[in-house]
MDAnalysis code that builds the backbone (N, CA, C; Angstrom):
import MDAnalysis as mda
import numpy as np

u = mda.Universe.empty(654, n_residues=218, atom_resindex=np.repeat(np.arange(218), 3), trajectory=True)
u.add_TopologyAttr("name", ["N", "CA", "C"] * 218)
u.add_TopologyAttr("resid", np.arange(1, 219))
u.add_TopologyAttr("resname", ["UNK", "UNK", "UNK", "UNK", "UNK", "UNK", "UNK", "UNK", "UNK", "UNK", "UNK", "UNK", "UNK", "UNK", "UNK", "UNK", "UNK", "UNK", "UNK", "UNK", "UNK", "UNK", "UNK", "UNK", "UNK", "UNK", "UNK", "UNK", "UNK", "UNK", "UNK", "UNK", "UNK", "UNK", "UNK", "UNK", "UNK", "UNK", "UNK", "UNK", "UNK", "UNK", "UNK", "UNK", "UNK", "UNK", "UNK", "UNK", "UNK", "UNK", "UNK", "UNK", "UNK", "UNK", "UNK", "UNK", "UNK", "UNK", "UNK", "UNK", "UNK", "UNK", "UNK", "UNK", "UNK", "UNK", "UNK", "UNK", "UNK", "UNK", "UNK", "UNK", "UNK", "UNK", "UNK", "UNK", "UNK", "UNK", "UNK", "UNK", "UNK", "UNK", "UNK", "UNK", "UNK", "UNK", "UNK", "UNK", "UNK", "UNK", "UNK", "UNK", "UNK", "UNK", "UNK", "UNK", "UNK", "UNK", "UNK", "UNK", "UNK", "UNK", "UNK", "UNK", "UNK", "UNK", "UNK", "UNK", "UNK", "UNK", "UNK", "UNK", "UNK", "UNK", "UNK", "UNK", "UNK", "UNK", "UNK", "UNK", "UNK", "UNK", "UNK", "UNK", "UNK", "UNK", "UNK", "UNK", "UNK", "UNK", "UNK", "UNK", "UNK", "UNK", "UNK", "UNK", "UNK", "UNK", "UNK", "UNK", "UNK", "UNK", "UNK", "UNK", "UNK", "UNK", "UNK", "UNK", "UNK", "UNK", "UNK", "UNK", "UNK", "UNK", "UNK", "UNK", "UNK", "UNK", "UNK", "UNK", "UNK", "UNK", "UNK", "UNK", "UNK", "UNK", "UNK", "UNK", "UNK", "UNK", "UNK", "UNK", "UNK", "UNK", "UNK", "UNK", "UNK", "UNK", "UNK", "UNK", "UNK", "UNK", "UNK", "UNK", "UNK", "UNK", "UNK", "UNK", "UNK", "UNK", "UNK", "UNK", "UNK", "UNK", "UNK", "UNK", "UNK", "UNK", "UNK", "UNK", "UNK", "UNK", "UNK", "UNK", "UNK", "UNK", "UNK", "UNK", "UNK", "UNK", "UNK", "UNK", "UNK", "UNK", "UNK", "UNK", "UNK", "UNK"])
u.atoms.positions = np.array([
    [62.831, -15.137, 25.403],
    [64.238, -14.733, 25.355],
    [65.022, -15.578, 24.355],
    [64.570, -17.147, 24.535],
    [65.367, -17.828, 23.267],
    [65.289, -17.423, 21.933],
    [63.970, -16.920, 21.606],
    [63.786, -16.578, 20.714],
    [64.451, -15.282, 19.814],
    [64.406, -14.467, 20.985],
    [64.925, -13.134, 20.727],
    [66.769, -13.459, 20.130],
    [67.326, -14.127, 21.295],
    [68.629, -14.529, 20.535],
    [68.581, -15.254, 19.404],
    [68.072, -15.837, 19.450],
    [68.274, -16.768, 18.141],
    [67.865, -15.667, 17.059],
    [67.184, -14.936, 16.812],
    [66.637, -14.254, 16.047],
    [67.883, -13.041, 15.861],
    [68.429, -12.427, 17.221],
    [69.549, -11.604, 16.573],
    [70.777, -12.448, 16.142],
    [71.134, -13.737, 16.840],
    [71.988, -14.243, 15.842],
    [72.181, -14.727, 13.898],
    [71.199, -14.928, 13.989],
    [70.653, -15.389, 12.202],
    [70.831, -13.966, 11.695],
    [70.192, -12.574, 12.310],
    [70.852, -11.676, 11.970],
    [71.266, -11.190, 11.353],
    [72.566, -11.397, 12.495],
    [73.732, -10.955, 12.256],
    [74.469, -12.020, 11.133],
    [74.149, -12.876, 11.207],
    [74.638, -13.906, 9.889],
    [74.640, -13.898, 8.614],
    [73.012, -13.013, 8.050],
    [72.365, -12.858, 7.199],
    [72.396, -11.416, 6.568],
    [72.754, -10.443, 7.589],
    [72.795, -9.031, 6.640],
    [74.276, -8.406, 7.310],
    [74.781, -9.763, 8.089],
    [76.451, -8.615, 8.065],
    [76.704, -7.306, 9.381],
    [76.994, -6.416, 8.991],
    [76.847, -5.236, 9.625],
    [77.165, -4.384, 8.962],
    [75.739, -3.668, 8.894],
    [75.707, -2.778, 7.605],
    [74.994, -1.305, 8.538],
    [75.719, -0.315, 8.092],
    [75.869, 1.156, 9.172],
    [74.889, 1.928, 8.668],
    [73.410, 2.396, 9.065],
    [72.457, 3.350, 8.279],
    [73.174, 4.860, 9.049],
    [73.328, 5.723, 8.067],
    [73.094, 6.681, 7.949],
    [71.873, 7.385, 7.881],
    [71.190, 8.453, 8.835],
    [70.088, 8.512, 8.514],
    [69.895, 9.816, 8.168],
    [69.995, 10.082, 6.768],
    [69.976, 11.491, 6.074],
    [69.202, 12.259, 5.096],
    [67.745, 12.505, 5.598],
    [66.749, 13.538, 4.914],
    [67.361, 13.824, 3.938],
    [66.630, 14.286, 2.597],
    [66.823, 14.983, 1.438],
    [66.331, 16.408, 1.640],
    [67.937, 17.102, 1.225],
    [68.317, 18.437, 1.687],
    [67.233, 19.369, 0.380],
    [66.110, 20.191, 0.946],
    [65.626, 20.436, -0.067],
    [65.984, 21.551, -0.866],
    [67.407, 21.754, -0.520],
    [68.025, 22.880, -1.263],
    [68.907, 21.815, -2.907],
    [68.508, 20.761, -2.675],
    [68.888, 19.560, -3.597],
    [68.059, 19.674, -4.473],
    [66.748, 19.686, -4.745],
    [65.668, 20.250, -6.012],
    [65.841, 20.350, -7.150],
    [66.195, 21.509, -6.915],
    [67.028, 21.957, -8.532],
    [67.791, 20.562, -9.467],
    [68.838, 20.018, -8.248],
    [69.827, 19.503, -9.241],
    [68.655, 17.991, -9.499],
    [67.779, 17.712, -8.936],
    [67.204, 16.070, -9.348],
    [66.129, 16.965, -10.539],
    [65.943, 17.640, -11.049],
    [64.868, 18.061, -11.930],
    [65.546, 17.969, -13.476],
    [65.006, 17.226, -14.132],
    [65.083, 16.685, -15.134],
    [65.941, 15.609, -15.645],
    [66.688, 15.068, -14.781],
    [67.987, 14.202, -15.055],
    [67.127, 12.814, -14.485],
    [67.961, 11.701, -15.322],
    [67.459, 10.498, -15.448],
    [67.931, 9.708, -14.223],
    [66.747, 8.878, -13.097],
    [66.768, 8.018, -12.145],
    [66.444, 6.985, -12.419],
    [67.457, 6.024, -11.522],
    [67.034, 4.447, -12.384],
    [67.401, 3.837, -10.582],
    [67.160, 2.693, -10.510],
    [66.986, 1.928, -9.642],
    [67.887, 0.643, -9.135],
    [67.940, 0.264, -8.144],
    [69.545, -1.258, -8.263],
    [68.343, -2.216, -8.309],
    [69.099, -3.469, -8.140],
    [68.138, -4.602, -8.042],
    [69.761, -5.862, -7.292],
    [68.894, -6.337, -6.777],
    [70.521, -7.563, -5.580],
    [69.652, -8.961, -5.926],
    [70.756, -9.873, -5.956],
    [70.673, -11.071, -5.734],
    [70.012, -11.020, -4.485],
    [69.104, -12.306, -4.062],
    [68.322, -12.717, -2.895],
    [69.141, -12.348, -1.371],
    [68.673, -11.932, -0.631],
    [69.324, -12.556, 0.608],
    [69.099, -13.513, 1.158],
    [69.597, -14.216, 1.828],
    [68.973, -15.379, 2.651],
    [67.552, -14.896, 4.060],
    [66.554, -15.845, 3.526],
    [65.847, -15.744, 4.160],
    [65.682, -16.873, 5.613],
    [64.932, -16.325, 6.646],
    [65.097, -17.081, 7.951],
    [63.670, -17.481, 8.296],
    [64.189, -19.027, 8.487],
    [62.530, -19.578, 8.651],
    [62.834, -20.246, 10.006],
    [62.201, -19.381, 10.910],
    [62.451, -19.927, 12.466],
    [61.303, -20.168, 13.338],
    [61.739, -21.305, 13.321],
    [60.678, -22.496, 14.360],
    [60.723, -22.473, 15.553],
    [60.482, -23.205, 16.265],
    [60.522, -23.887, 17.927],
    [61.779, -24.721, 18.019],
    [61.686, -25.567, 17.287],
    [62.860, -26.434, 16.983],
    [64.210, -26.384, 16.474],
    [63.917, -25.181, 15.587],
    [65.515, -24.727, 14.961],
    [65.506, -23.707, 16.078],
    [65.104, -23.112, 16.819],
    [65.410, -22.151, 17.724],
    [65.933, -22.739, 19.070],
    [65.444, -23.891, 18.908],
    [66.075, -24.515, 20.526],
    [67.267, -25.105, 19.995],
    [67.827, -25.035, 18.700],
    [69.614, -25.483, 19.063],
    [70.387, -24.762, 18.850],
    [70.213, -23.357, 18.841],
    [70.669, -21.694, 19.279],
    [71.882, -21.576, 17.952],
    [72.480, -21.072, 18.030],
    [73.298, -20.994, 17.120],
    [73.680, -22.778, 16.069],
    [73.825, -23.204, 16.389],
    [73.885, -24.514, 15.681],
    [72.405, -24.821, 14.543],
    [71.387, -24.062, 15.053],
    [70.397, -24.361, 14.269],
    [70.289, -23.032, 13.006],
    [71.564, -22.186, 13.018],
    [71.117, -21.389, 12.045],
    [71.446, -21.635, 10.558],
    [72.204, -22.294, 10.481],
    [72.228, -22.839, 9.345],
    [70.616, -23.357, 8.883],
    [70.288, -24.476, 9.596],
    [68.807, -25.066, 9.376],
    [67.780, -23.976, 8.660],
    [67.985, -22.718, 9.777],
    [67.001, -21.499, 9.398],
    [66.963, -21.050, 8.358],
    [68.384, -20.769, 8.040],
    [68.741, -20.220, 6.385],
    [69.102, -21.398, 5.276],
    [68.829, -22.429, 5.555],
    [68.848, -23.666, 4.766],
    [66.791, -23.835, 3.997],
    [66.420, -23.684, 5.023],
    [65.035, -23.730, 5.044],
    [64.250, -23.187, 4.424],
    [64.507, -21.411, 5.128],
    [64.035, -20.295, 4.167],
    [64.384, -19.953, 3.065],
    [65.644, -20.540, 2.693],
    [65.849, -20.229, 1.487],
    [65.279, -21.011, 0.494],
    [65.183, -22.350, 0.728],
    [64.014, -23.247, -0.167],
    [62.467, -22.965, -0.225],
    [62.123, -22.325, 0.521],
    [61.033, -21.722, 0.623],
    [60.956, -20.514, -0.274],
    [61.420, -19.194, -0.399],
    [61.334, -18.180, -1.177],
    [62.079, -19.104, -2.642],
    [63.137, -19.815, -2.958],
    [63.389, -20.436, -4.279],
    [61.918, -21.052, -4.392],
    [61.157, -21.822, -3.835],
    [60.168, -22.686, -4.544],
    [58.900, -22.230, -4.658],
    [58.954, -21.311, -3.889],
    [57.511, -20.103, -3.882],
    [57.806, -19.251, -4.838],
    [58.728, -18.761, -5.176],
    [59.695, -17.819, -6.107],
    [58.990, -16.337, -5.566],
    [59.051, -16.097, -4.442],
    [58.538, -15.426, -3.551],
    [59.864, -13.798, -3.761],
    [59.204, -12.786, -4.676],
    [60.545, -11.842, -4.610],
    [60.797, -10.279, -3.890],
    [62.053, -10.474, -3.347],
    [62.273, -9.536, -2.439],
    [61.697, -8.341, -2.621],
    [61.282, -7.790, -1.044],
    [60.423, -6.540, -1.482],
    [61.567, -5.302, -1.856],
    [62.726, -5.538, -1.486],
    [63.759, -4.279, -1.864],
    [63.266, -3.590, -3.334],
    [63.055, -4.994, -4.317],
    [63.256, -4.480, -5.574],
    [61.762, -3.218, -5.644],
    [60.663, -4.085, -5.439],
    [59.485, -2.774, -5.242],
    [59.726, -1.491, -4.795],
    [60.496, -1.708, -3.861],
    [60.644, -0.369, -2.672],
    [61.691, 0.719, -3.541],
    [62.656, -0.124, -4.118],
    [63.258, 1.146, -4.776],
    [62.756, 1.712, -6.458],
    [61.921, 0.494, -6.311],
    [60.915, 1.560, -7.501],
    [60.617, 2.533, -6.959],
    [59.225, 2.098, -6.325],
    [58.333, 2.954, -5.747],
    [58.914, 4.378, -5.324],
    [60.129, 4.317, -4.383],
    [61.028, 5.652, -4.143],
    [61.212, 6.507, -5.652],
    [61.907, 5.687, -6.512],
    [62.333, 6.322, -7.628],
    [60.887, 7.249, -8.190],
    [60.393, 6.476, -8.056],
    [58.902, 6.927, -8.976],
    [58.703, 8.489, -7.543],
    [58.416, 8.363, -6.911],
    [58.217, 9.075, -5.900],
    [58.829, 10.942, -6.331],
    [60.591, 10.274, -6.283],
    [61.172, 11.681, -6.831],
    [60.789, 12.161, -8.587],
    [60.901, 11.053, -8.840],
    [59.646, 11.585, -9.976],
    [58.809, 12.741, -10.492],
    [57.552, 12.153, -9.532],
    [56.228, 12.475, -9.619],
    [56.705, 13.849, -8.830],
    [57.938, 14.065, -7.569],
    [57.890, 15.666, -6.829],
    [58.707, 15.990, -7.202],
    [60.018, 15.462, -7.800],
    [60.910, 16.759, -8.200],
    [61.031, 16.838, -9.887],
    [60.227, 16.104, -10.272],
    [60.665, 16.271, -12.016],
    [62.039, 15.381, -12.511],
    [62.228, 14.161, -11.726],
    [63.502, 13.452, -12.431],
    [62.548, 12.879, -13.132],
    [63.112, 11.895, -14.580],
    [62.832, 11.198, -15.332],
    [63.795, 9.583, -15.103],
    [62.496, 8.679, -14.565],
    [62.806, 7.164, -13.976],
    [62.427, 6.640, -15.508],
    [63.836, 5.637, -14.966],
    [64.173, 4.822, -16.677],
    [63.774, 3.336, -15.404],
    [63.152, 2.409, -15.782],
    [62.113, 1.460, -15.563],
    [63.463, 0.140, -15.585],
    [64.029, 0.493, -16.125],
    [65.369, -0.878, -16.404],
    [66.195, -0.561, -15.173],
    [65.896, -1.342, -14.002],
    [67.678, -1.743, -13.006],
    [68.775, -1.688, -13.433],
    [69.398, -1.540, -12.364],
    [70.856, -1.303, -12.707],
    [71.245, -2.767, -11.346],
    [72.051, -3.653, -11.702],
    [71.920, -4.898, -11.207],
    [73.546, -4.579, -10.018],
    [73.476, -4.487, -8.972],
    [74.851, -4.398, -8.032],
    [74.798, -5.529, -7.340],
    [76.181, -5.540, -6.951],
    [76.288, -6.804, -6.261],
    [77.368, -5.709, -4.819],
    [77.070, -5.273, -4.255],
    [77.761, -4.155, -3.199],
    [77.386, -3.192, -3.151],
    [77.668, -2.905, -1.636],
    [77.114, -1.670, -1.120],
    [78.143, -0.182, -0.888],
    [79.559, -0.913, -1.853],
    [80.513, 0.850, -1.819],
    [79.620, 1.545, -3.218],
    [79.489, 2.991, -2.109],
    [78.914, 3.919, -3.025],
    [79.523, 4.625, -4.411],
    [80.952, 4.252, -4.502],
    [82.092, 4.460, -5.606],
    [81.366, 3.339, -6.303],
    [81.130, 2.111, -6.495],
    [81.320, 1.141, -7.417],
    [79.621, 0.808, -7.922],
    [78.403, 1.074, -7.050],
    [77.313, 1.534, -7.278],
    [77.057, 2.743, -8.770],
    [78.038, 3.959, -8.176],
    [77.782, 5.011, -9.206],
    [78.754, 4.561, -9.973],
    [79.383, 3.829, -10.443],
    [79.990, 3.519, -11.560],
    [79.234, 2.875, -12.326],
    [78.540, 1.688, -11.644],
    [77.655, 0.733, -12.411],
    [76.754, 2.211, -13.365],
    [75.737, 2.855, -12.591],
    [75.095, 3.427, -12.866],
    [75.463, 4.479, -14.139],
    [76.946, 4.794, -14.329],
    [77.478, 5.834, -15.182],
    [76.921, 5.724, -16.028],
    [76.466, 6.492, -17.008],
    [75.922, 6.676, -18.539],
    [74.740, 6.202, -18.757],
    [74.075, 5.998, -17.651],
    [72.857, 5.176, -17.722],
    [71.114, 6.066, -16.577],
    [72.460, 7.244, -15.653],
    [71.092, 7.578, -14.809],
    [72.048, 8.342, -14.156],
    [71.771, 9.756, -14.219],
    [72.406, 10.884, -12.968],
    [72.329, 10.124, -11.324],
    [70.594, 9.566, -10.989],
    [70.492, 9.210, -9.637],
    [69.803, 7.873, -9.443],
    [70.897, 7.005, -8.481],
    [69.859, 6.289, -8.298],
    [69.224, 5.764, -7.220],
    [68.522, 4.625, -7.054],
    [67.701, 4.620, -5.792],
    [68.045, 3.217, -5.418],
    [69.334, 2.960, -4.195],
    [69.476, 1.683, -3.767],
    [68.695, 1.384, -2.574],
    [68.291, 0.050, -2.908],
    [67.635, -0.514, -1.628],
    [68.085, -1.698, -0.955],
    [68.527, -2.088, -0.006],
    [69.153, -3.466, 0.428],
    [68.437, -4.289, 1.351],
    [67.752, -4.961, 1.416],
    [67.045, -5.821, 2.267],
    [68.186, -6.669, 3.371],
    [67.789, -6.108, 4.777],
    [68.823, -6.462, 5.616],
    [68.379, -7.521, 6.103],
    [66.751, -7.692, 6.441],
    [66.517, -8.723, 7.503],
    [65.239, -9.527, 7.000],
    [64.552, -10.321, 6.176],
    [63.625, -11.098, 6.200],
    [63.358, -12.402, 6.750],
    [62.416, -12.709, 7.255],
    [62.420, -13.751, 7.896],
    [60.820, -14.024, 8.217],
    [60.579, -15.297, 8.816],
    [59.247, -15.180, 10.012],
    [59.607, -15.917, 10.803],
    [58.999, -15.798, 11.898],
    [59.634, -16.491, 13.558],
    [57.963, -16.176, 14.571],
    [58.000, -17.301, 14.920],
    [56.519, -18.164, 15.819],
    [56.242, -16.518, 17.035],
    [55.852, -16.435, 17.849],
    [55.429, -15.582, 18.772],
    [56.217, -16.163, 19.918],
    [56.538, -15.285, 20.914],
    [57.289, -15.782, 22.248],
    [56.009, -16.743, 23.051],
    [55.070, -16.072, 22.780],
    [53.740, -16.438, 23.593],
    [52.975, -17.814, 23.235],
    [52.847, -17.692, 21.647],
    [52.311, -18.291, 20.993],
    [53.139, -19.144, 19.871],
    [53.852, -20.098, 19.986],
    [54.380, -20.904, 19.113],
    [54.147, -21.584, 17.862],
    [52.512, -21.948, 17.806],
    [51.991, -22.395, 16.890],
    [51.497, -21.370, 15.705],
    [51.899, -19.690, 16.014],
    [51.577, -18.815, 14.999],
    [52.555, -18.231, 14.770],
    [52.330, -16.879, 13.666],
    [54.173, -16.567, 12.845],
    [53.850, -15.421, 12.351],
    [54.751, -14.387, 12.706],
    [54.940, -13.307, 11.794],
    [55.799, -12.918, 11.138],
    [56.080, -12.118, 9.965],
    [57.155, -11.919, 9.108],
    [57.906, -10.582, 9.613],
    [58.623, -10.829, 9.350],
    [59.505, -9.390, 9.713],
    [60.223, -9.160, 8.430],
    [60.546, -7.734, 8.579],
    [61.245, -7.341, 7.313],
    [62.269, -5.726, 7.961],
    [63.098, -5.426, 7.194],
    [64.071, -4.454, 7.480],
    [64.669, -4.288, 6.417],
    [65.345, -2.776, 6.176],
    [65.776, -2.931, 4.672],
    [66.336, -1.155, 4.976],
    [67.493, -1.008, 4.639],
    [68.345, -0.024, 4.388],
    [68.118, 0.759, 2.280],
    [67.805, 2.264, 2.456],
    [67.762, 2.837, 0.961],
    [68.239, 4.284, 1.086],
    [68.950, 3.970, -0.187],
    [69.566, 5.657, -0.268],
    [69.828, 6.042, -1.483],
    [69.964, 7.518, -1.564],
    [69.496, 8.337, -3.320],
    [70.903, 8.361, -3.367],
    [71.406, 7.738, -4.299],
    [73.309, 7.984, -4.677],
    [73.242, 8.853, -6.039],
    [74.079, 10.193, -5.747],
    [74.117, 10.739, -7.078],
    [75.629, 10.039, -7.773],
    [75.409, 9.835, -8.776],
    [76.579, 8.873, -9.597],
    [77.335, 9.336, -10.272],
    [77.117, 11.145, -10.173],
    [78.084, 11.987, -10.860],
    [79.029, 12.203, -9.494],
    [78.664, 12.571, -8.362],
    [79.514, 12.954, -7.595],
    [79.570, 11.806, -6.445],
    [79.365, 10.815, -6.761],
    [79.536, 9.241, -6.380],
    [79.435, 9.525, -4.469],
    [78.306, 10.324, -4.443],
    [77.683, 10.922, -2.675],
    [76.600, 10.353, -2.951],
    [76.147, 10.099, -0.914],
    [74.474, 9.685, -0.725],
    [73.813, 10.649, -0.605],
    [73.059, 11.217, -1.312],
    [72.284, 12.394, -0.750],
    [71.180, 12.198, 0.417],
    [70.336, 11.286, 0.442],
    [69.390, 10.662, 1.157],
    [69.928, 9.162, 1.663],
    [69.134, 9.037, 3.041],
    [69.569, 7.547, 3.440],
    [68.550, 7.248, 4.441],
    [68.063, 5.895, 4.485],
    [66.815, 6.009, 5.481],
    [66.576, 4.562, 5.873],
    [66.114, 4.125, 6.539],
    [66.021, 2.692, 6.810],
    [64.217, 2.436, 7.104],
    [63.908, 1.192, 7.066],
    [62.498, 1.122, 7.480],
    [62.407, -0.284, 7.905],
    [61.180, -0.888, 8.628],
    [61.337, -1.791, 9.358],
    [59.652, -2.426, 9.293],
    [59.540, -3.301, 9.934],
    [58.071, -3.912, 10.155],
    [57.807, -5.073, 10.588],
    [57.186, -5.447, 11.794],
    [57.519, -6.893, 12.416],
    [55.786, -6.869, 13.453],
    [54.785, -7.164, 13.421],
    [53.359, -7.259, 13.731],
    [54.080, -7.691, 15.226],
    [52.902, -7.111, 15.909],
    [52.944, -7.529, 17.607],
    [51.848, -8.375, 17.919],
    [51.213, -8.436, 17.617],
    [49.888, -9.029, 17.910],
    [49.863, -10.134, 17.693],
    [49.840, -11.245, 18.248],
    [49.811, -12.204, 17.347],
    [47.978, -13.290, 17.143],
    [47.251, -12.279, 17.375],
    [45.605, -12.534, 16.915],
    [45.526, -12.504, 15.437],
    [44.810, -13.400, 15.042],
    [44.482, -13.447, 13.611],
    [46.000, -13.813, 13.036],
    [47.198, -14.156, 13.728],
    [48.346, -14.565, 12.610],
    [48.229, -16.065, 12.399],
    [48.786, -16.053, 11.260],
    [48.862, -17.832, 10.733],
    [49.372, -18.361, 11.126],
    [49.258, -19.595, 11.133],
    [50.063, -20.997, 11.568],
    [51.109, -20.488, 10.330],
    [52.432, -21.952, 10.381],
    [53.198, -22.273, 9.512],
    [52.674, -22.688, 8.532],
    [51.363, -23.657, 8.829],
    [50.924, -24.329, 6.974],
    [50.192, -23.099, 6.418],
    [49.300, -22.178, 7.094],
    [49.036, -21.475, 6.677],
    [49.652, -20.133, 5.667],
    [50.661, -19.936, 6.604],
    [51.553, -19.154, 5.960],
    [51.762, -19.140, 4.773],
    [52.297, -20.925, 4.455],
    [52.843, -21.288, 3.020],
    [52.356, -22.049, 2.189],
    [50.695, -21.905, 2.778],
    [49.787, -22.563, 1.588],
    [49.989, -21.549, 0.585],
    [49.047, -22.890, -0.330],
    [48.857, -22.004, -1.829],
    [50.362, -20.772, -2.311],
    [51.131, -21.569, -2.256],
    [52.571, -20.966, -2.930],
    [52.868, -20.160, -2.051],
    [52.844, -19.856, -0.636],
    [53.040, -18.864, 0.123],
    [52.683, -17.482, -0.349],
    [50.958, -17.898, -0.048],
    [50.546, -16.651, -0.564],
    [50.396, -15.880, 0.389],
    [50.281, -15.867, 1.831],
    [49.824, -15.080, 3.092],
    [51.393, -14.810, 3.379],
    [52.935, -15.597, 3.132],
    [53.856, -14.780, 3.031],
    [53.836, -13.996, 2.249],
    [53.553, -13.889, 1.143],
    [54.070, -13.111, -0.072],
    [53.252, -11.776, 0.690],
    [51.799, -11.887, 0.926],
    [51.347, -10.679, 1.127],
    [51.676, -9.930, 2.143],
    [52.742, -10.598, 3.391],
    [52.943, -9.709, 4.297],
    [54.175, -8.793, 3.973],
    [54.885, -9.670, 3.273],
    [55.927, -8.960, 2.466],
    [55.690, -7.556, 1.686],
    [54.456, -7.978, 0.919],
    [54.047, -6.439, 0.162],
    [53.399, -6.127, 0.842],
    [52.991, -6.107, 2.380],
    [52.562, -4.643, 3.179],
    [53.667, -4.463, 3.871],
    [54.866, -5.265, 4.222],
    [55.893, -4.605, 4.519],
    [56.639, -3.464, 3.402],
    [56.772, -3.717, 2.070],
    [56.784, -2.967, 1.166],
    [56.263, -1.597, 1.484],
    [55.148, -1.518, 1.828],
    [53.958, -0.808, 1.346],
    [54.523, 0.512, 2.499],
    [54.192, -0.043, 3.863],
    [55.446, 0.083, 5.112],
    [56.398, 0.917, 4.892],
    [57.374, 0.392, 4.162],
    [58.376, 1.072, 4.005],
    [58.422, 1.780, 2.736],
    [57.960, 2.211, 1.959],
    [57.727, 3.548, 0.966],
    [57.205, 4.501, 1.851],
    [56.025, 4.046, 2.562],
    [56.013, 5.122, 3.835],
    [56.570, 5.856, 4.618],
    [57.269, 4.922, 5.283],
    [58.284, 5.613, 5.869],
    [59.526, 6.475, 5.274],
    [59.942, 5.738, 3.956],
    [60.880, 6.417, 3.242],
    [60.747, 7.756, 3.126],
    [58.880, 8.214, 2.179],
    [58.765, 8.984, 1.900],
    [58.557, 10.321, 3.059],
    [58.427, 10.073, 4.331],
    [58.360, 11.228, 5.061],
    [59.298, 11.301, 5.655],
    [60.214, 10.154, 6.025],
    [61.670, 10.779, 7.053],
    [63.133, 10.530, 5.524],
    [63.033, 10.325, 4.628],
    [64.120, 10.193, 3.797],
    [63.664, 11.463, 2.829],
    [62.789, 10.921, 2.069],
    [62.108, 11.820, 0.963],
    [61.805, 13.382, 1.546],
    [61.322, 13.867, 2.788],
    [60.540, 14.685, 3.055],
    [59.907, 15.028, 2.878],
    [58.712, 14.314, 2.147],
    [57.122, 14.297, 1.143],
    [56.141, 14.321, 1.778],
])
């Protein structure tokens, strides 16, 4: 239970409160994504949460620690957010099924109003594909303390930038139950945090999945 709070408090600290809409791509929409140019956002880091036994037992007072922590960890691993993959991968996606043409260069936002998104985007891409990483972190097992899994969460949606609307909106998620075969902490972040990095890109992997059958309808 400590855990669980502590874990929705950092949270809520770390991605705000941010409202998914959850809205399939209307496939009477077709027509208009076929041939017009899609490009992609890309965000500054979020803060990441590195939660222990110890930063978890001083409940709110220790969240700073958490996001003090994790964030030196992804800076020194240079460990990078899976958002940016994920809204490739989407882009490429409408692509390859409806015939848009993906321009490979981001479009760099710093906010999530859909007016100031399709502005960035003006003259540069009819549609594009935002992705926001709401929740990264890893946090020990309730059961098992001495092992760790990563969690990840992340809000994406198709903004057309002519008529500054979401057409699509979808969220995806991923957090292992099991905690057999998970790593310790040194493990985790040996060798440059390479067993983080990789849970990250199957959380990635995860969420193009999911995108593509409840957002995309693919």
């Amino acid at each position: 239970m400590r855990t669980l709070i502590s874990l929705l408090v950092v949270t809520t600290l770390t991605s705000g409160c941010v409202s998914i809409n959850r809205l399939p791509l209307d496939g009477k929409l077709a027509p208009t994504l076929k041939d017009q140019v899609i490009t992609h956002t890309v965000r500054e880091k979020p803060s990441f949460v590195a939660m222990t036994p110890g930063s978890a037992a001083l409940g709110i007072l220790g969240a700073a620690a958490m996001i003090s922590q994790g964030n030196s960890i992804i800076r020194e691993n240079k460990v990078a957010d899976p958002a940016d993959s994920i809204a490739a991968d989407v882009a490429k996606l409408l692509s390859e099924q409806h015939g848009t043409r993906f321009v490979t260069s981001p479009i760099s936002v710093n906010s999530n109003n859909v007016a100031q998104i399709a502005t960035a985007v003006s003259g540069k891409a009819r549609f594009v594909v935002d992705v926001e990483t709401l929740d990264w972190s890893f946090v020990y097992f309730p059961t098992d303390w001495s092992h760790y899994r990563v969690s990840y969460r992340a809000r994406a949606r198709v903004i057309d930038a002519d008529s500054k609307t979401v057409i699509a909106e979808g969220a995806c998620q991923r957090m292992p139950d099991q905690a057999a075969n998970a790593p310790t902490y040194d493990e985790l972040l040996a060798a440059e945090a390479t067993l983080l990095k990789k849970e990250l890109a199957l959380a990635a992997e995860a969420c193009v999945k999911t995108l593509r059958t409840e957002m995309l309808v693919l």
